[in-house]
C-alpha positions in Angstrom: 59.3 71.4 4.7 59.0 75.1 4.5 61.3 76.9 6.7 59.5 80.0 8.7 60.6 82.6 10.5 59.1 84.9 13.4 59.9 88.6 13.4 61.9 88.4 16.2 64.2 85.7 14.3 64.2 87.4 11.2 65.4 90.6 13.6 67.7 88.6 15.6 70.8 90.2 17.1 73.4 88.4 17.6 75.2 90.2 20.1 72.8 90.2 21.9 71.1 86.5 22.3 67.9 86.2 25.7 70.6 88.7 27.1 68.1 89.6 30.3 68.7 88.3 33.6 67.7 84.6 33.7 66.3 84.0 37.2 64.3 86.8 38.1 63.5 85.7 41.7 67.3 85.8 42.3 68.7 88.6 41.3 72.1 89.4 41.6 74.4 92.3 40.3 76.9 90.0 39.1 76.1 88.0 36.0 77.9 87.6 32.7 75.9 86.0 29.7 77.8 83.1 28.2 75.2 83.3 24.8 76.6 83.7 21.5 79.0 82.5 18.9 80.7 78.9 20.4 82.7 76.7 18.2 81.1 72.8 17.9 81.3 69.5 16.6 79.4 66.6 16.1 81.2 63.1 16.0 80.7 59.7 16.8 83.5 60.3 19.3 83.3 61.5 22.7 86.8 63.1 23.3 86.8 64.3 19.5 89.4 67.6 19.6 87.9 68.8 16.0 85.8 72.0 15.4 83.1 71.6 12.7 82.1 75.8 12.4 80.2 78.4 14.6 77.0 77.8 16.3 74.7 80.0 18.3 73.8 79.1 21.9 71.4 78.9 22.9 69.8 77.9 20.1 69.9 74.0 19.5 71.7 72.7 16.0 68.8 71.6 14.6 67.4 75.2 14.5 68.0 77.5 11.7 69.0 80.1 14.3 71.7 78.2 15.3 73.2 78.9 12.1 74.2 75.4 12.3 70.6 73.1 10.8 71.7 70.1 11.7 70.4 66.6 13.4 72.1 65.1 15.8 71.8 61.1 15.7 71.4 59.1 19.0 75.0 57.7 18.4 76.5 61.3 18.3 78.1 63.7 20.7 77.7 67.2 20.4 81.2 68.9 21.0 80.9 72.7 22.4 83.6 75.3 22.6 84.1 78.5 23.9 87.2 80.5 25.7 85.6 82.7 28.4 87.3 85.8 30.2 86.1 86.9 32.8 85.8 90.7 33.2 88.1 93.0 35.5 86.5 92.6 39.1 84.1 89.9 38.4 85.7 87.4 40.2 85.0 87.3 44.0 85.3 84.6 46.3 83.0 81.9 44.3 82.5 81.1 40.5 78.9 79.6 39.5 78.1 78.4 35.8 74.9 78.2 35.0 72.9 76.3 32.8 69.2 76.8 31.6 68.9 73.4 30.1 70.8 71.1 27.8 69.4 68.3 26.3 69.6 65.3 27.3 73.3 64.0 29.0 75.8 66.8 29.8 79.5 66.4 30.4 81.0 69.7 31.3 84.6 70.3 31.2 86.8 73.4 32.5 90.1 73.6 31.2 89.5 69.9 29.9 89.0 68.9 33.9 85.4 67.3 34.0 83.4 69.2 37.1 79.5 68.1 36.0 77.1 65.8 34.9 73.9 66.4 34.6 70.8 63.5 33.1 67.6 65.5 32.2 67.5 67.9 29.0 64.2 70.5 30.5 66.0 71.1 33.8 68.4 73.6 34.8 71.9 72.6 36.3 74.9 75.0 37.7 78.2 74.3 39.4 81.2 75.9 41.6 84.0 76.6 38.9 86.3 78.7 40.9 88.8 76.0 42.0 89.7 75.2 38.3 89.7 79.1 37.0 93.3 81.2 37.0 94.0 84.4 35.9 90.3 85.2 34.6 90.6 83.1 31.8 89.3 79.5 31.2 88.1 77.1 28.5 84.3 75.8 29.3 83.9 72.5 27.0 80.3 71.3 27.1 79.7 67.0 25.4 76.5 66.3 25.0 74.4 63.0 24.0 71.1 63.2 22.9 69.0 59.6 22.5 65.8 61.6 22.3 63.1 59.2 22.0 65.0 55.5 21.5 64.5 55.1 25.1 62.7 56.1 28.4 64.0 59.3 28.8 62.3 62.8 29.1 61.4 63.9 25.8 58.2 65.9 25.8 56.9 66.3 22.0 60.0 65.4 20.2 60.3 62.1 18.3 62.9 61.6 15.6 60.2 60.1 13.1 58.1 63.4 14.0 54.9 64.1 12.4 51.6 65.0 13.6 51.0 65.8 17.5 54.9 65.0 17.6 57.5 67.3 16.7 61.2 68.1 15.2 63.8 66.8 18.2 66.4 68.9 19.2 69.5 68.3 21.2 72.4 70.3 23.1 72.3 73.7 25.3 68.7 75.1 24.3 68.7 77.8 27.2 70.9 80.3 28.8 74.3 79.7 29.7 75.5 82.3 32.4 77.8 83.1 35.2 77.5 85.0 38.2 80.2 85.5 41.1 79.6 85.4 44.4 81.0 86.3 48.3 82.0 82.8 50.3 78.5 82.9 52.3 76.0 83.8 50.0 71.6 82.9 49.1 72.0 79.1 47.6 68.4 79.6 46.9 65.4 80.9 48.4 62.0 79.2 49.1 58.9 81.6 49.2 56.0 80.7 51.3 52.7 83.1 51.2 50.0 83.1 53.8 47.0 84.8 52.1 44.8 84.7 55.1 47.0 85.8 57.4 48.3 88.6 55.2 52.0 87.4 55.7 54.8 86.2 53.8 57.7 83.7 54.9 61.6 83.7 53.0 63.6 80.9 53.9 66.9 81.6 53.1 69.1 78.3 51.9 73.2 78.0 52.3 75.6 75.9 52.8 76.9 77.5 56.1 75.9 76.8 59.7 76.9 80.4 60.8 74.0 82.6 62.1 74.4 85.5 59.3 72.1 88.8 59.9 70.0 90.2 57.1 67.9 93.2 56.3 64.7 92.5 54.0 63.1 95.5 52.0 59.7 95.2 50.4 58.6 97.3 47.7 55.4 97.5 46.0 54.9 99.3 43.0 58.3 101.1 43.8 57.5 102.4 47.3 59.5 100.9 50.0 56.4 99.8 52.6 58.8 98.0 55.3 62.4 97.7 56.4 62.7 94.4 58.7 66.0 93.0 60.3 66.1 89.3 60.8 69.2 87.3 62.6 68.2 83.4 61.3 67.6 81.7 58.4 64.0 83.3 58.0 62.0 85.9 57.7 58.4 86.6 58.2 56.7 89.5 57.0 53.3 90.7 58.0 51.8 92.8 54.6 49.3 95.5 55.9 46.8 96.9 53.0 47.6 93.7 51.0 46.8 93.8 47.2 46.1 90.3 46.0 47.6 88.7 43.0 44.7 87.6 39.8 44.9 87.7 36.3 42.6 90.9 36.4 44.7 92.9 39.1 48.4 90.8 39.0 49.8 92.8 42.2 53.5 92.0 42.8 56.0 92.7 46.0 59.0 93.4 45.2 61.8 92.4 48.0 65.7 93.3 48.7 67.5 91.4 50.8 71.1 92.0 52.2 72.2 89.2 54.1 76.3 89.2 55.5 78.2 90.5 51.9 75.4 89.0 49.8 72.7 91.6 48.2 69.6 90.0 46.0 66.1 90.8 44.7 63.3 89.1 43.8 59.3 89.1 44.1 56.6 87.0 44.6 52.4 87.3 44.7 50.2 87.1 47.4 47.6 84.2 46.1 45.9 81.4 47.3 44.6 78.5 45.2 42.2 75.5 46.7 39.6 73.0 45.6 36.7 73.3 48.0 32.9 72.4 47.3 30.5 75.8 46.7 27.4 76.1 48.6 25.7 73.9 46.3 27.7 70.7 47.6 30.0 71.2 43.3 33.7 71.3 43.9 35.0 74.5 42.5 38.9 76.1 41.9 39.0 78.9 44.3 41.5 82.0 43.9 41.7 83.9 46.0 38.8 82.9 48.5 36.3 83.2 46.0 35.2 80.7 43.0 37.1 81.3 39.8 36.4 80.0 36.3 39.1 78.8 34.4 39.2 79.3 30.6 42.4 79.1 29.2 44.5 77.3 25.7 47.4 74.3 25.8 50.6 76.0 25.0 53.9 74.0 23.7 56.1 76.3 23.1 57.7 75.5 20.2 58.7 78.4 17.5 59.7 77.8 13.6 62.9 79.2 14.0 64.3 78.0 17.9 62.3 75.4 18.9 61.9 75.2 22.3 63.7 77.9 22.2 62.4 81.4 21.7 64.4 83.7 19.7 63.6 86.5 22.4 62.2 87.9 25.4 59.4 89.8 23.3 58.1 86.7 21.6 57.3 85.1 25.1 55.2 88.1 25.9 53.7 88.5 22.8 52.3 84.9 23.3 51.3 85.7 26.6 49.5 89.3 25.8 47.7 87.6 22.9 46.1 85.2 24.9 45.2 87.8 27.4 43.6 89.8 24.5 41.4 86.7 23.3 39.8 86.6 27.1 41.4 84.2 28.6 43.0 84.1 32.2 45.3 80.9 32.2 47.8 78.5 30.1 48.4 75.0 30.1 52.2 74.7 29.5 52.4 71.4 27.3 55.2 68.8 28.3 57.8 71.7 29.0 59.8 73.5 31.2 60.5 77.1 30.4 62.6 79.9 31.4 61.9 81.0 34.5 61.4 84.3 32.2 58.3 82.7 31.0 57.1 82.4 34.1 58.0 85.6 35.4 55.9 87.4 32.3 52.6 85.3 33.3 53.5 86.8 37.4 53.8 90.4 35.9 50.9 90.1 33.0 48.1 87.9 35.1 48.7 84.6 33.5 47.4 81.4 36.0 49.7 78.7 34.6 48.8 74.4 35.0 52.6 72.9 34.5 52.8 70.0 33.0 55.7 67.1 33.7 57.8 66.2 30.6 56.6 62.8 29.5 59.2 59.7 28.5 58.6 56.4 27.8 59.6 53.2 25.3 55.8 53.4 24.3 54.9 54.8 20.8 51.6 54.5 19.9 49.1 56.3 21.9 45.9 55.1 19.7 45.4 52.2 22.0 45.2 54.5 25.0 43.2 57.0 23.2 40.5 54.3 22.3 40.0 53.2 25.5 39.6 56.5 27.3 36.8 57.1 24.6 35.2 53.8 25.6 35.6 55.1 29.4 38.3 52.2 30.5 40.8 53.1 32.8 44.0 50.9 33.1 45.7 50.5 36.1 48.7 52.0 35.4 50.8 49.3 37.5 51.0 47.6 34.6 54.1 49.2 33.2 54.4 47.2 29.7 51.0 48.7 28.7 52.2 52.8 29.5 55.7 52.5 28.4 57.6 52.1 31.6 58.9 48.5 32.2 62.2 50.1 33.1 63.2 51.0 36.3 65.7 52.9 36.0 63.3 55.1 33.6 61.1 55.3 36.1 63.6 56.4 38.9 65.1 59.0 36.5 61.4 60.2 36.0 61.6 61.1 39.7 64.5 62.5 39.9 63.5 65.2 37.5 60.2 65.9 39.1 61.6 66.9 41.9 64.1 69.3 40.2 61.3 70.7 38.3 59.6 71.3 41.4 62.3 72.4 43.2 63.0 74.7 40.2 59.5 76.4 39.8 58.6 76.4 43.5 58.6 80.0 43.9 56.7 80.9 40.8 53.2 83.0 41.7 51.3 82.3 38.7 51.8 78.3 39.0 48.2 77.0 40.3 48.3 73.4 39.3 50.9 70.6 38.4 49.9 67.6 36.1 52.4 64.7 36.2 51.2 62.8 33.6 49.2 63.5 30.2 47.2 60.6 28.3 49.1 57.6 29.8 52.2 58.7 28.0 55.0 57.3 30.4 52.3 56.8 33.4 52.8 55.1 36.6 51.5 54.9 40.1 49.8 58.2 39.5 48.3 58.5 42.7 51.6 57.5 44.3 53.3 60.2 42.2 50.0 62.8 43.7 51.3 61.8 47.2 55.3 62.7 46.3 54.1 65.9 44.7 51.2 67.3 47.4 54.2 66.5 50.0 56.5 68.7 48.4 54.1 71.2 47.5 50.5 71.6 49.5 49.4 75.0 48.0 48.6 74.3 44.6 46.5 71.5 43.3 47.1 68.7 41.3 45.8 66.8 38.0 47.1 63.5 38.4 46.6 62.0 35.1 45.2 64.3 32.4 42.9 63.2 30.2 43.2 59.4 30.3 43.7 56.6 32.8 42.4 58.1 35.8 43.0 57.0 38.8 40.1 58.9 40.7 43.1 61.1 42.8 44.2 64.5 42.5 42.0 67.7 42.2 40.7 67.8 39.1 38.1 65.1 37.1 40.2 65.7 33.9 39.0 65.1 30.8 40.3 65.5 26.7 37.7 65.3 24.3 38.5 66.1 20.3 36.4 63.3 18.2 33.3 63.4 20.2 30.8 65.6 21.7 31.8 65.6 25.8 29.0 65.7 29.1 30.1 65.7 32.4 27.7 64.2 35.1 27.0 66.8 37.7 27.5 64.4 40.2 31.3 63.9 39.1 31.8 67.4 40.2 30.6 66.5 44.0 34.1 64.7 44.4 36.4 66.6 42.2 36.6 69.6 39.9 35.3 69.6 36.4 38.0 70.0 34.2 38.0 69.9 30.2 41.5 69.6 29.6 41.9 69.3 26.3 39.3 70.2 23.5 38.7 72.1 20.1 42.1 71.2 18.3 40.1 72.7 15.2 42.2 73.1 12.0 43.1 75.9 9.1 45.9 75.5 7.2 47.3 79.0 5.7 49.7 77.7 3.4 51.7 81.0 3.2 52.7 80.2 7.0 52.4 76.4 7.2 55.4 74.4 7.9 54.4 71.3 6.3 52.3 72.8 2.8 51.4 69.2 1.9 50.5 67.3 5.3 48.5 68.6 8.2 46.9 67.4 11.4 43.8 68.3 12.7 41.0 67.2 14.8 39.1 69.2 12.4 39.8 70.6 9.1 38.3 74.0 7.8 39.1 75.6 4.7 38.8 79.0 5.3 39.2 81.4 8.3 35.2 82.0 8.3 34.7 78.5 8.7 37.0 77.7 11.3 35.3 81.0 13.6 32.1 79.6 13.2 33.0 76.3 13.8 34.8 77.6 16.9 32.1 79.8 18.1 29.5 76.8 18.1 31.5 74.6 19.8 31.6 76.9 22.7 27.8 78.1 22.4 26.8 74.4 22.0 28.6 72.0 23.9 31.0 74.2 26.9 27.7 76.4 27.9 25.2 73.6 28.8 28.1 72.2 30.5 29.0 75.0 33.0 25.6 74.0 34.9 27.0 70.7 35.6 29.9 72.2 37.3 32.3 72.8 34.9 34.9 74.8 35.9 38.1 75.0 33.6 38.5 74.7 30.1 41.8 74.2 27.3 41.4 74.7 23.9 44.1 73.3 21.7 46.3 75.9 21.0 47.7 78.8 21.0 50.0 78.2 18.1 50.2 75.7 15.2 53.1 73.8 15.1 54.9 72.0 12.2 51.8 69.9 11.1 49.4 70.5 13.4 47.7 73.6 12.5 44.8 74.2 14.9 45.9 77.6 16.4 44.5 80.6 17.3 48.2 82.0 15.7 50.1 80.5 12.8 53.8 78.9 13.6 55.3 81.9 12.6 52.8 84.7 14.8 51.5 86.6 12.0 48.2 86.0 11.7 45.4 85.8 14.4 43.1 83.1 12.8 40.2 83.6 15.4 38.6 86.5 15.7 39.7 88.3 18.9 36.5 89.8 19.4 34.6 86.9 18.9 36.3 84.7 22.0 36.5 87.7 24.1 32.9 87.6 24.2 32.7 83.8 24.0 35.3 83.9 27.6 32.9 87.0 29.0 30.0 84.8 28.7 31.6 81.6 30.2 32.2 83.7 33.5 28.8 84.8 33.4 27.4 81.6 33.2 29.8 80.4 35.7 28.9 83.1 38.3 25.3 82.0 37.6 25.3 78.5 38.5 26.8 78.9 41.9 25.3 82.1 42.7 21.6 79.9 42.5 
């Protein structure tokens, strides 16, 4: 394999590693960055004392960022080290240490006294430290077990025999490590609640305490403070007079201050509203906003050359993001991963609608069977566990468990339209059970139950992936739920200067030069997605944005150098599709 770089890799820093603020809805004034040099070891033994050489969090060992290059085995633990003072004055009344996500099974140790464990390697995890910390100083040890994909865990793309749509695995601490100190009654969290019609927003504020604290909320748009609003409880609604909407044309953000007893944070959020609802035609559209809304947009994994799932800085998440924007297209399907809340934060600011896929696990490996029968148009019922993977329970219990923390975790996010739980029967079960958990927890964005194959007629969305055949969708599919081509295109060019893999590639179909592969592209659009937007199709993903280690049907290659579609090309390609798609429910 050929090892690539990005530019922001090959210009890393190492002093300063994803040094910005990691929760940008919570912002405090404390925070210290725990990223950097750490000492590590990988052994077959758990309390192993040893130290093997440097690596650099949060980049996983099996990165060459990491400085480390490394696999580690199912039956190995992954030994970090690092001796942490604390500034002068950082220490107030509580200690919390955060973590980004560590994959899969955390132990973490302060001064070797075990205070967490955390099961789940996408999802973030923090805990009080301030009862086990003297004098400023403490040692933070971090053990970590990674099984990947021997078992039912959580393990989005990565398979240890990768190849194909399956990718490199990587274990251990993959994002930010931080700490932030805080007064004895301070904002656990915050849930945000906008009310588009009735121009309000709502803040819960969540703590530990049963005392009655008083706040003060600021909000700020575009830097002018608009209203200054006491509150004595637990809540706080705003009424927003002149409100600017949030869209990907116009993304309008409030920005928001809160000083509640000796606690001071900031944050933001969008005012948005997203709904399935039939047009006047009797076709179920996606509404933003109020209005009908046509969603064209590319799957994105999130995977880099040189991190991983982890990106080597702050400027290659937006450059992804921007590019996308440039091609014409308004939202992303993020592939079987949890990002930074960064991420998410760049798609509020830059006016990026975002579907958020679940991470997948299951004992199953082969996904051809599944794959056949959605082309023949058979849909198993997914309470047969043996045939998706899932005959273990406590699998499918831990598969809930994370749920929840992902949607706990991205609850607040503006951009977030749609979740999809499960993608082409990898891991499925009970899917429209699963709808149910997910709509209770969450009733303001919709929901593709099952993506691509093995419907089981719920959720929002008639959801469909088609790569080897030409795809229709019946107009009167789109009377019960909305159109929705998932997953398309996937078409191939290998540019062997940037390809991971110069000998082996995966495609859904191969073209041999960058001419080829834009007029291929271009036809596909003109001659299948046009005719179909008069049937009521009403959201589109074309696979990808990137290649990735075999798979080379980007628009970008692995590393981001080249643009292997023509940007003006699918700008006019996505101009048209909204055209079209004003057309057919304007008649």
């Amino acid at each position: 394999m050929k090892q690539l770089f990005t530019k922001w890799g090959k210009n890393l820093n190492k002093d300063q590693i994803l040094s910005e603020y990691p929760r940008p809805q919570l912002v405090r004034d404390s925070y210290l960055n725990l990223n950097g040099e750490w000492d590590y070891a990988i052994s077959k033994e758990e309390d192993y004392s040893g130290i093997d050489g440097k690596i650099l969090v949060p980049f996983s060992p099996e990165s060459v960022l990491s400085g480390v290059n490394r696999f580690v085995k199912p039956d190995d633990f992954l030994i970090y080290h690092k001796e942490v003072v604390l500034p002068e004055g950082f220490l107030k009344d509580k200690l919390i240490l955060h973590f980004g996500a560590v994959d899969q099974e955390a132990k973490v140790y302060i001064n070797d006294e075990l205070v967490k464990c955390h099961l789940g390697g996408f999802t973030p995890f923090k805990v009080d430290i301030e009862n086990y910390v003297e004098n400023n100083h403490f040692s933070l040890k971090v053990v970590v077990n990674d099984i990947t994909d021997t078992s039912f865990r959580q393990t989005g793309k990565q398979r240890i025999k990768r190849g194909g749509i399956f990718y490199t695995p990587q274990s251990g601490i993959w994002q930010t490590v931080w700490l932030e100190s805080v007064p004895e009654n301070y904002i656990k969290d915050i849930l945000i609640t906008t009310d588009f019609d009735a121009f309000k927003a709502k803040i819960k504020i969540i703590k530990d305490t049963e005392e009655v604290i008083s706040g003060k909320i600021k909000l700020i748009f575009k830097n002018k403070v608009i209203l200054e609003q006491d509150f004595q409880n637990d809540e706080v609604e705003i009424k927003i007079l002149d409100m600017k909407s949030w869209t990907p044309e116009s993304p309008n953000l409030y920005d928001f201050e809160i000083s509640y007893g000796n606690d001071l944070v900031r944050g933001y959020f969008g005012m948005r509203k997203f709904e399935r609802k039939p047009d006047k035609n009797g076709i179920m559209r996606f509404y933003l906003n109020n209005k009908p809304y046509f969603l064209s947009g590319v799957l994105d994994q999130g995977y880099y050359p040189d991190g991983l799932l982890t990106n080597p800085s702050d400027e290659a998440h937006i450059y992804d993001i921007l590019t996308m924007k440039d091609y014409g297209f308004n939202f992303l399907r993020k592939h079987i991963k949890i990002e930074s809340l960064r991420w998410y934060y760049h798609c509020d600011r830059l006016g990026m609608i975002v579907w958020q896929d679940m991470i997948n696990g299951s004992t199953s490996k082969d996904v051809k069977v599944h794959h056949v029968l959605s082309m023949l148009n058979i849909n198993l019922n997914d309470k047969y566990y043996a045939f998706f993977g899932r005959k273990d329970k406590p699998g499918r219990i831990q598969y809930m468990i994370e749920l929840d923390e992902m949607l706990n975790y991205l609850k607040n996010i503006t951009c977030i339209s749609t979740w999809v739980p499960f993608n082409e029967s990898w891991g499925q079960f009970h899917a429209l059970d699963v709808e149910r958990h997910v709509r209770k927890f969450d009733s303001t964005r919709l929901i593709d139950h099952a993506s691509g194959w093995s419907d089981r007629k719920g959720g929002d969305y008639h959801s469909r992936h088609f790569y080897f055949k030409k795809f229709s969708f019946p107009i009167k599919k789109a009377k019960k739920r909305i159109l929705a081509l998932t997953e398309f295109g996937g078409y191939s060019l290998r540019l062997r200067e940037h390809s991971f893999n110069p000998e082996d590639i995966f495609g859904y179909k191969i073209y041999n030069t960058e001419k080829e592969l834009n007029n291929a592209v271009e036809a596909l659009y003109v001659d299948q997605v046009y005719p179909q937007i008069k049937n009521g199709l009403n959201v589109l993903v074309y696979t990808q944005v990137s290649d990735v280690e075999d798979e080379v049907n980007g628009f970008l290659t692995y590393d981001r150098e080249i643009l292997k579609i023509d940007i003006d090309m699918m700008k006019k390609i996505n101009k048209a599709l909204s055209d079209k798609f004003t057309e057919s429910f304007e008649k």
